[in-house]
Each structure stands twice: as C-alpha cells, then as structure tokens.
Residue, then its C-alpha position, 0 to 999 in steps of 0.5 A: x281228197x281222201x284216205x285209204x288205209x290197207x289197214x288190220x282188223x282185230x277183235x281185242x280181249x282186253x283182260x285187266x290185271x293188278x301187274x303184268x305177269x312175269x314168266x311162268x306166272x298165272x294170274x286172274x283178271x279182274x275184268x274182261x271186255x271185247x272190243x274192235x282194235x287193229x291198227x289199222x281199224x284204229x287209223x281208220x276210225x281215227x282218221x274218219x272221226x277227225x273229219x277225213x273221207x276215210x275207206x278201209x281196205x282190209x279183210x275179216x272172216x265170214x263171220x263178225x258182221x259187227x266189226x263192219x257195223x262197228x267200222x261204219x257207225x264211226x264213220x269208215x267207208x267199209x264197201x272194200x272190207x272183204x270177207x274170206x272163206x275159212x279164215x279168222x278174223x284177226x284178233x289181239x290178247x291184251x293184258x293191262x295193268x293199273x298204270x295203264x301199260x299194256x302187253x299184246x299178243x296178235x293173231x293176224x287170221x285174215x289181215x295176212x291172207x289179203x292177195x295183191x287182186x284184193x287191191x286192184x279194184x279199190x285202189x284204183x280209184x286212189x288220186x293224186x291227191x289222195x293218201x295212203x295209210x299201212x301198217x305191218x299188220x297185213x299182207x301185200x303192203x309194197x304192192x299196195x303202197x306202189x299203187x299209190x305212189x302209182x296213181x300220186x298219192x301219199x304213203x304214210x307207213x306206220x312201222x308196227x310191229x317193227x321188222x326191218x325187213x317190211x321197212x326196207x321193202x317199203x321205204x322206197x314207195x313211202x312218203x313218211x315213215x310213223x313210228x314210236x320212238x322205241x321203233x324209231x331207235x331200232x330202225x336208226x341203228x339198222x339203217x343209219x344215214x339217210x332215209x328216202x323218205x320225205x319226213x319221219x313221224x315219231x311218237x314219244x308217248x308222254x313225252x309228245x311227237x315229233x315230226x323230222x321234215x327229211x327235205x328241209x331239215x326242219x324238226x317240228x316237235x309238240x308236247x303231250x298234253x298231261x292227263x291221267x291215263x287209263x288205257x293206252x291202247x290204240x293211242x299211237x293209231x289215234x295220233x296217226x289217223x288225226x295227223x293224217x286226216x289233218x295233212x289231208x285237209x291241208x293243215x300245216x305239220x305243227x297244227x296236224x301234230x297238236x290236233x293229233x296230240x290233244x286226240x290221243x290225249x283225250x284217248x288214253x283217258x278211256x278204256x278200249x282201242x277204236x271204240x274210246x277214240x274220240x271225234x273231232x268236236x271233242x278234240x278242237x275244245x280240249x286243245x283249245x285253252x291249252x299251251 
C-alpha cells in the first residue's frame, strides 16, 4: 500500500504580527522566517511522518533545490517532483498574529502549470490498494483523480481553497471529501442533498473532527486535544495526511481520527507549516494517556 498525492509546493514567508492588518493598514513585523508549506507538501510530509510510503507528484521551478532536500529529509518520495522551465515555485505570504490566527496569500507559480502528460508516467504505477491525496492547489486535479479510480485506488479530496466548481468536477472520482468546517457549510448550502461520495472528513479546528460514513450513516466524531497554540498553520494538512496514512495501513475511522488529532495537536504547538509536523513517535505517546 501506498500513497500518491498530486500535491502544492509553496515557499512560506511567514511574517508575525501584533494583530491582523485591517484595509489599508500598513504594519511592521516583528519576525520573519522561510520555510517549506503548500498543501499538498504539508499531507505529504504528514502522511510520510505517520509511517505511510508516501510519493509526491507536483511541480517546482528550476531553482529551490532545497525544497526537494527538504521533502526527502522528511520521508516523501520526490523522484516524481518536476522541475519547469520559466516557472516560480509556488509560494504563500503568511500574516500571523499573537493568538496564532492567520492570513494567507498564494501564489500558485508551477502547482498550476502541471499537464495531464505530467501524470502519466507516475500514476501508473498507482494500485488497487493505493490512495490518492489533492488538494485545489494544482492543475489537472479530475484527470488525476480518474486515473486513480482507474487503476482502484482511493481519492481523498482536500476542498481548499474552496470553489465549488473544482468540487463539482471532481466529486464524481472521490472517495472522501476533507474539508474544514467553514468549507464544509459553503459546500452544504451549494449542493444540498446527497453527495456521491462515500464519507465526508470535517475539520472543526479546537472543536475536533468529524468523519460523516456517507454509506452506513454512521458519524464518527473526536475531540481536540486542548494545547496552547502557536501556529495553526499546516495543521488541517497534518490531520489529513495522518488520517490518510492510518486508513492506508488498515486503522478503523475512529483510531486514524484520534491519531490524526493528537498529530495536529502537537502541530499547532510549533511555528512553521511542514517543517513543525510532527512523526509518528511523538504522536502515539502524546494520545496515549489522553481521553
């Protein structure tokens, strides 16, 4: 078993700030620091960290060799990470202020300009028993997923940055839906009724997760586990790589929701998107005591 995850590299400036800036304010940070973000980088360093064979399809430009360095340090497979001509890597602007909320500007530079022959050769060697992770951050997300449900594998769809048009184009080749809750509502009044999806992963940040079993009706719900935070950045992409990584191992939903729980946990305790997530030995003590 495996995961591939036609995932977004970014370069993240994170900038900290006493407060938000309100319109037309200017402010000056107190610090900044560079580091490696993007969705989809963040479930595949989450998802390699929790244990799972992990490979990365994505795009960066011709320079930042330290990304790649950085992707395999932590465990991702990055043979499939392309490097385009005349393209920027992607990279986000992040604002954070002292209660650890955040505000962020994308630009998407080489996660957009990946073809549908980008995907050909990696995600052929996709099994049944295999998953598939994206994100809306890249281009060529449906063909991708087709390949997948193709070949048998599961599609796990992260809904961010939400565009109900990239869901409806997709939904008909995902597995489960991941979404936070304020995407979730967006998605509910948009399309209400039935989704053609076997479950639906909802992120409520301190208010925990829930896992809605669109084929039994069964909802499956788990707590956050209370910390003090210190960045929330990443930490949605943290749940969602350990939840997939432990249904790709054969976890039932409960124990991949508490391990994917105690993960972002222990995530928003550390500044930083991919580089703070933490590996699997952290995280199987921390939850071990805890109800």
């Amino acid at each position: 078993m495996a995961i591939w995850n036609l995932g977004s590299i970014n370069i993240d400036h994170v900038y900290r700030l006493d407060h938000l800036p309100r319109p037309g304010e200017t402010l000056a940070s107190r610090s900044y620091a560079q580091g490696l973000g993007g969705k989809g980088a963040n479930q595949s360093i989450a998802a390699a960290r929790a244990g799972a064979i992990t490979h990365h399809v994505g795009a960066i430009g011709p320079e930042d060799d330290w990304v790649i360095d950085r992707l395999r340090d932590r465990g991702v497979c990055t043979a499939d990470i392309l490097r385009l001509p005349g393209q920027a890597t992607g990279h986000a602007i992040i604002l954070l202020d002292d209660q650890a909320e955040n505000s962020i500007v994308i630009h998407p530079g080489a996660n957009r300009a990946i073809t549908p022959a980008m995907l050909q050769k990696p995600l052929s060697a996709m099994k049944p028993q295999d998953m598939l992770l994206i994100q809306n951050e890249t281009g060529c997300q449906t063909e991708a997923a087709r390949i997948a449900r193709r070949a048998g594998a599961r599609v796990i769809y992260s809904a961010a940055p939400f565009d109900i048009d990239a869901v409806r184009a997709i939904l008909p080749h995902a597995t489960i839906l991941a979404m936070n809750a304020g995407e979730a509502e967006a998605l509910f009044a948009a399309m209400p009724g039935d989704l053609p999806v076997q479950g639906l992963l909802i992120t409520r940040g301190g208010d925990g997760a829930e896992y809605r079993d669109l084929v039994t009706g069964e909802v499956h719900r788990q707590a956050a586990f209370p910390v003090n935070p210190v960045d929330t950045t990443g930490a949605g992409d943290t749940f969602t790589g350990y939840f997939a990584a432990a249904l790709d191992r054969g976890d039932a939903v409960p124990a991949a929701l508490r391990l994917a729980a105690g993960a972002a946990a222990l995530k928003v305790t550390i500044p930083g998107a991919g580089d703070a997530i933490p590996g699997i030995e952290e995280v199987i003590p921390f939850i071990a005591n805890r109800t």
